[in-house]
N, CA, C and O atoms as a GROMACS GRO file, in nm:
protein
  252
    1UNK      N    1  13.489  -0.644 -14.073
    1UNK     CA    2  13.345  -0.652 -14.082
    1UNK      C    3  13.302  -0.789 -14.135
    1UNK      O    4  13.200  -0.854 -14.113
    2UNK      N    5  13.440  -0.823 -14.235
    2UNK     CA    6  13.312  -0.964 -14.294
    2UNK      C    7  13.380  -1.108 -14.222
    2UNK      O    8  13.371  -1.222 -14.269
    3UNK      N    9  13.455  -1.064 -14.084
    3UNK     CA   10  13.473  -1.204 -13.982
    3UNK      C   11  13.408  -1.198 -13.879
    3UNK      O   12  13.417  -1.275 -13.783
    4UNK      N   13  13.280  -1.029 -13.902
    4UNK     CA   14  13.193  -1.046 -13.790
    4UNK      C   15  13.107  -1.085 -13.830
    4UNK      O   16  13.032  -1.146 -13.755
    5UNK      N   17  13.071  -1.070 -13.978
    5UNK     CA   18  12.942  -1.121 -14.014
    5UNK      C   19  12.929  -1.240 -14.039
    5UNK      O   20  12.822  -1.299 -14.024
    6UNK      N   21  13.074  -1.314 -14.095
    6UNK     CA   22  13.093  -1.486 -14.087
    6UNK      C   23  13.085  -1.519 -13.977
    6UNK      O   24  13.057  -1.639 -13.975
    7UNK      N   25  13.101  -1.456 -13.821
    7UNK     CA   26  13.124  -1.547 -13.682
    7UNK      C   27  12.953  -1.525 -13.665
    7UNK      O   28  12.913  -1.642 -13.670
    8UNK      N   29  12.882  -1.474 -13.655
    8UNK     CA   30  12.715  -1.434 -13.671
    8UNK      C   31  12.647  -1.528 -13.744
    8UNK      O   32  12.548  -1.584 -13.697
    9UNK      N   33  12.696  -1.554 -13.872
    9UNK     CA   34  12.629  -1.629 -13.977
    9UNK      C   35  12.662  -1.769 -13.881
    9UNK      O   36  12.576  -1.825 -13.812
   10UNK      N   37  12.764  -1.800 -13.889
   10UNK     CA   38  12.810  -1.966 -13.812
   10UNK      C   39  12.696  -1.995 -13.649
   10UNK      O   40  12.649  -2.100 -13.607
   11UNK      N   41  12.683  -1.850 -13.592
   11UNK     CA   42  12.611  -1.887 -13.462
   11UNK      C   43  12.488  -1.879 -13.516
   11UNK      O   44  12.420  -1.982 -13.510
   12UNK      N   45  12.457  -1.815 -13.549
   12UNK     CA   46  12.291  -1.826 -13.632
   12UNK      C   47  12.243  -1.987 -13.668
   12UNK      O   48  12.133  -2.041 -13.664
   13UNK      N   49  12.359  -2.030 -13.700
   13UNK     CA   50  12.325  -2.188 -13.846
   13UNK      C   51  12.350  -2.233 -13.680
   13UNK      O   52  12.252  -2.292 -13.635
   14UNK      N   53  12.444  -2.217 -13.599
   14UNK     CA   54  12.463  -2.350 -13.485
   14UNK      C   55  12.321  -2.340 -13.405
   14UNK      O   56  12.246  -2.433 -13.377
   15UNK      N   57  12.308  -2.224 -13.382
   15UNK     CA   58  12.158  -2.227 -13.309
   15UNK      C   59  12.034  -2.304 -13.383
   15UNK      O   60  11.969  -2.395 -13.331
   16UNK      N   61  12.015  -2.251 -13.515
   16UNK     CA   62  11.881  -2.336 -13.545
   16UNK      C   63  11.917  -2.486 -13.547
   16UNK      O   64  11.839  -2.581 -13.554
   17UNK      N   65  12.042  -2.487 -13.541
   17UNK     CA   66  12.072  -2.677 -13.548
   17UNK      C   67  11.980  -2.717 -13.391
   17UNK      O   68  11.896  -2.804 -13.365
   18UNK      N   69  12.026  -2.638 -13.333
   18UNK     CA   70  12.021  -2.649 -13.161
   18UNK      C   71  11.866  -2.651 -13.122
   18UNK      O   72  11.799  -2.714 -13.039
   19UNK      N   73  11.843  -2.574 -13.200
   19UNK     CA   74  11.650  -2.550 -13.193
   19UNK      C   75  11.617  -2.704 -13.245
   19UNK      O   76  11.566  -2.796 -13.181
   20UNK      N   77  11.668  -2.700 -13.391
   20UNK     CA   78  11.596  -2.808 -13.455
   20UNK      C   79  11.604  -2.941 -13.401
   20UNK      O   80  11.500  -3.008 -13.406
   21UNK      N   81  11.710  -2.995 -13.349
   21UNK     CA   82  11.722  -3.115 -13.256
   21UNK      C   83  11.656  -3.097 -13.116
   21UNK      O   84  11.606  -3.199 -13.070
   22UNK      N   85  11.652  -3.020 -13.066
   22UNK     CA   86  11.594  -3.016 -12.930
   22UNK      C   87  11.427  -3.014 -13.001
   22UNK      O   88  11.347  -3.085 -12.940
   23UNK      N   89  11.378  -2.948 -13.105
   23UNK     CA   90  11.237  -2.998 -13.147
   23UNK      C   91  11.228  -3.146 -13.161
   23UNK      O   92  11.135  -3.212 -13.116
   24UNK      N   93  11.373  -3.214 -13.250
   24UNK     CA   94  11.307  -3.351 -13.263
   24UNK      C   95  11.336  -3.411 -13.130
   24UNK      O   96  11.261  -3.500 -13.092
   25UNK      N   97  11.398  -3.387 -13.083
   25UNK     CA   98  11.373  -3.448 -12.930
   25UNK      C   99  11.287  -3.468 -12.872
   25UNK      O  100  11.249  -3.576 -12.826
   26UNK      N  101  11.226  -3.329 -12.860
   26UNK     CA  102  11.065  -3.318 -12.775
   26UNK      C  103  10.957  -3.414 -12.831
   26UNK      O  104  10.882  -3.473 -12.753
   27UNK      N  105  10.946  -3.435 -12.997
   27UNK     CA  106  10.876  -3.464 -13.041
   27UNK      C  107  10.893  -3.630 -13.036
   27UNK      O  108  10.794  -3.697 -13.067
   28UNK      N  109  11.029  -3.705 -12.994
   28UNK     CA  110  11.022  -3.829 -12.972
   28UNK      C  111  11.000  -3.861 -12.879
   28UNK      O  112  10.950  -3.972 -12.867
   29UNK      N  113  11.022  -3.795 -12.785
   29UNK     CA  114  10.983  -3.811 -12.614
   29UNK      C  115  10.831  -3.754 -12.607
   29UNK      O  116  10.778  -3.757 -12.496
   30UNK      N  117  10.740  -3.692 -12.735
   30UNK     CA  118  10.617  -3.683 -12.706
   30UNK      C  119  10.600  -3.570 -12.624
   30UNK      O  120  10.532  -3.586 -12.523
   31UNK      N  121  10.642  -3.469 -12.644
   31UNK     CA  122  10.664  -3.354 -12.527
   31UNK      C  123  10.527  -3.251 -12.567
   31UNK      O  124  10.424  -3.290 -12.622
   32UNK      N  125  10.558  -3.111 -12.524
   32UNK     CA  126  10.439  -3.048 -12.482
   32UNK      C  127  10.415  -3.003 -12.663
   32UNK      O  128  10.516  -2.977 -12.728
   33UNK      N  129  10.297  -2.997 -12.722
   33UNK     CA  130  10.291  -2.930 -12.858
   33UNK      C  131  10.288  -2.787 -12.840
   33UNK      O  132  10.292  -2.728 -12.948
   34UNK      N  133  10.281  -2.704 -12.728
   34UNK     CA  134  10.308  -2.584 -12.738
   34UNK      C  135  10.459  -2.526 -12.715
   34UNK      O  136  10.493  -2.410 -12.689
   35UNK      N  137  10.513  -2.603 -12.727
   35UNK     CA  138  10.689  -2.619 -12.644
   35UNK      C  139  10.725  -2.630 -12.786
   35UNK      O  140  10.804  -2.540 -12.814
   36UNK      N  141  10.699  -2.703 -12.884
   36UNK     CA  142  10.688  -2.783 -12.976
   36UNK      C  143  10.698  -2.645 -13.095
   36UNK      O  144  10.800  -2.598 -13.145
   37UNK      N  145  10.559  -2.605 -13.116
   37UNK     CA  146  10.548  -2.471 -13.183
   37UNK      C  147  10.654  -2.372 -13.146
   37UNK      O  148  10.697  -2.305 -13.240
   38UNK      N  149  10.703  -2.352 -13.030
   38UNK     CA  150  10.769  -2.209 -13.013
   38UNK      C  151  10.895  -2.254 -13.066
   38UNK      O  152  10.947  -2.172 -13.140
   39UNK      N  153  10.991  -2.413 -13.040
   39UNK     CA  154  11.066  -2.378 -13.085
   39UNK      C  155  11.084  -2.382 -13.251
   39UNK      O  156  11.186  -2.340 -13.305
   40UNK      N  157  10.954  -2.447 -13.336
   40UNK     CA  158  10.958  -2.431 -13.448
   40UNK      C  159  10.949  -2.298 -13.513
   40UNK      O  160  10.965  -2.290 -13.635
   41UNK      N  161  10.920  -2.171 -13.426
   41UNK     CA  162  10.919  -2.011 -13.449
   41UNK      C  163  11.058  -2.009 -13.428
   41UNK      O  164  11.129  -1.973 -13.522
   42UNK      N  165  11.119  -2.049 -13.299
   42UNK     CA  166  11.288  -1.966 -13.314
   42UNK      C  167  11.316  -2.050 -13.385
   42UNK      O  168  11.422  -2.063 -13.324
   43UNK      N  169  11.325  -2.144 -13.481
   43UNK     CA  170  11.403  -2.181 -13.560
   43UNK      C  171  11.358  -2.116 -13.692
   43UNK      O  172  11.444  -2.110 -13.780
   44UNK      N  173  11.233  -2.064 -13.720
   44UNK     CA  174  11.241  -1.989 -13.831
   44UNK      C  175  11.244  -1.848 -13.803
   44UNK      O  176  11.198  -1.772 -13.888
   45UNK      N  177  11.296  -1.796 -13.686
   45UNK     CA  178  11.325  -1.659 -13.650
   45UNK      C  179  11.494  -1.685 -13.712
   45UNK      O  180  11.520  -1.650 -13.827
   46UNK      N  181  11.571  -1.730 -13.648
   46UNK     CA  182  11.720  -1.803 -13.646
   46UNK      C  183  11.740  -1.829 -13.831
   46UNK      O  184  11.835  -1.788 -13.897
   47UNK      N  185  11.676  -1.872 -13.860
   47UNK     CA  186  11.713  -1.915 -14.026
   47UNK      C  187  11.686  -1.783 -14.093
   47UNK      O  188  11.745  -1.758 -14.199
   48UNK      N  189  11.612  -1.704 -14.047
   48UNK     CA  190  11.600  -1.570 -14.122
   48UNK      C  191  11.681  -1.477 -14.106
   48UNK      O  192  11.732  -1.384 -14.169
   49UNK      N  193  11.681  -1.522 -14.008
   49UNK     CA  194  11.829  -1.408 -13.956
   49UNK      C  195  11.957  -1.443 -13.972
   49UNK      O  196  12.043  -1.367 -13.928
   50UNK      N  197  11.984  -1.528 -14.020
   50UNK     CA  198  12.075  -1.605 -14.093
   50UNK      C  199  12.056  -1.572 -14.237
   50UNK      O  200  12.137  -1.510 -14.306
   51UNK      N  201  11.980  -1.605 -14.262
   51UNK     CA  202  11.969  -1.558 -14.424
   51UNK      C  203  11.984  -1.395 -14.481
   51UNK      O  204  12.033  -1.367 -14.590
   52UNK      N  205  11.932  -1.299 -14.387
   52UNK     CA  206  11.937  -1.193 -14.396
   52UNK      C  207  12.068  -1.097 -14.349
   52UNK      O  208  12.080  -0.977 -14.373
   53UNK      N  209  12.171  -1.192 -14.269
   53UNK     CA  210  12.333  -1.171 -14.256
   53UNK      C  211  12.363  -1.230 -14.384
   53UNK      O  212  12.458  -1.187 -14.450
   54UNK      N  213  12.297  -1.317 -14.424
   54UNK     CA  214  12.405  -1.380 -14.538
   54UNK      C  215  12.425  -1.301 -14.664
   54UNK      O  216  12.524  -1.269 -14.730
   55UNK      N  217  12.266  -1.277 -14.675
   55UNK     CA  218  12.232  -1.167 -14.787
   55UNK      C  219  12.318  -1.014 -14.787
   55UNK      O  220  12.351  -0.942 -14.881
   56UNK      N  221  12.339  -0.998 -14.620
   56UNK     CA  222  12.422  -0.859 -14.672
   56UNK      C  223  12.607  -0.883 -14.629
   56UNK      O  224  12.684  -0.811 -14.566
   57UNK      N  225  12.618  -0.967 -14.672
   57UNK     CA  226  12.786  -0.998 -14.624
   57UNK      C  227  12.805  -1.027 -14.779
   57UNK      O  228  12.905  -0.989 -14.840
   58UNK      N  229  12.714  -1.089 -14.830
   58UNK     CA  230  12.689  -1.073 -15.027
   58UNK      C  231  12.745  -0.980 -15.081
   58UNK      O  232  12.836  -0.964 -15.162
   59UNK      N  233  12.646  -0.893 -14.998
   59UNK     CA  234  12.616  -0.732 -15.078
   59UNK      C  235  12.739  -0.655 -15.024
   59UNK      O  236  12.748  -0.543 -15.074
   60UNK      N  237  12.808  -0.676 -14.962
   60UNK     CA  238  12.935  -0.659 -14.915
   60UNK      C  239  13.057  -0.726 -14.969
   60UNK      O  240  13.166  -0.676 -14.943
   61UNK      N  241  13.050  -0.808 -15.025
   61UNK     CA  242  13.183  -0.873 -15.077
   61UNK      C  243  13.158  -0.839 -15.227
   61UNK      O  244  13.252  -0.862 -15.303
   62UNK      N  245  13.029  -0.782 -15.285
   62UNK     CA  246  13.002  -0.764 -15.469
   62UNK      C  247  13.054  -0.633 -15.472
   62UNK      O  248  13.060  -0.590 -15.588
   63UNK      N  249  13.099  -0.540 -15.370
   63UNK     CA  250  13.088  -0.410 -15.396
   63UNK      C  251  13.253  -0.400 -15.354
   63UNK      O  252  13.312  -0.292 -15.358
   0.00000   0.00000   0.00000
């Protein structure tokens, strides 16, 4: 259980990397601001959900 929740946690963190550079991308190339916003939502969809595996792989290794 806790090398599924570490392989989850790792794709979670690689994705918002993936969001977050493809935002600054858009934003140096001047791209669409509604393109712009959505991926600044999946990257704080992605970090939460990251945080909220992290929080219970915690609560799993204290017990």
């Amino acid at each position: 259980m806790h090398a599924v929740l570490t392989v989850l946690i790792g794709l979670m963190m690689l994705g918002t990397l993936g969001v977050l550079v493809a935002g600054m991308v858009g934003m140096v190339r001047g791209g669409d601001p509604q393109r712009s916003n959505q991926l600044m939502r999946w990257r704080v969809i992605l970090q939460g959900a990251a945080l909220v595996l992290l929080a219970i792989m915690m609560s799993l290794l204290r017990s």
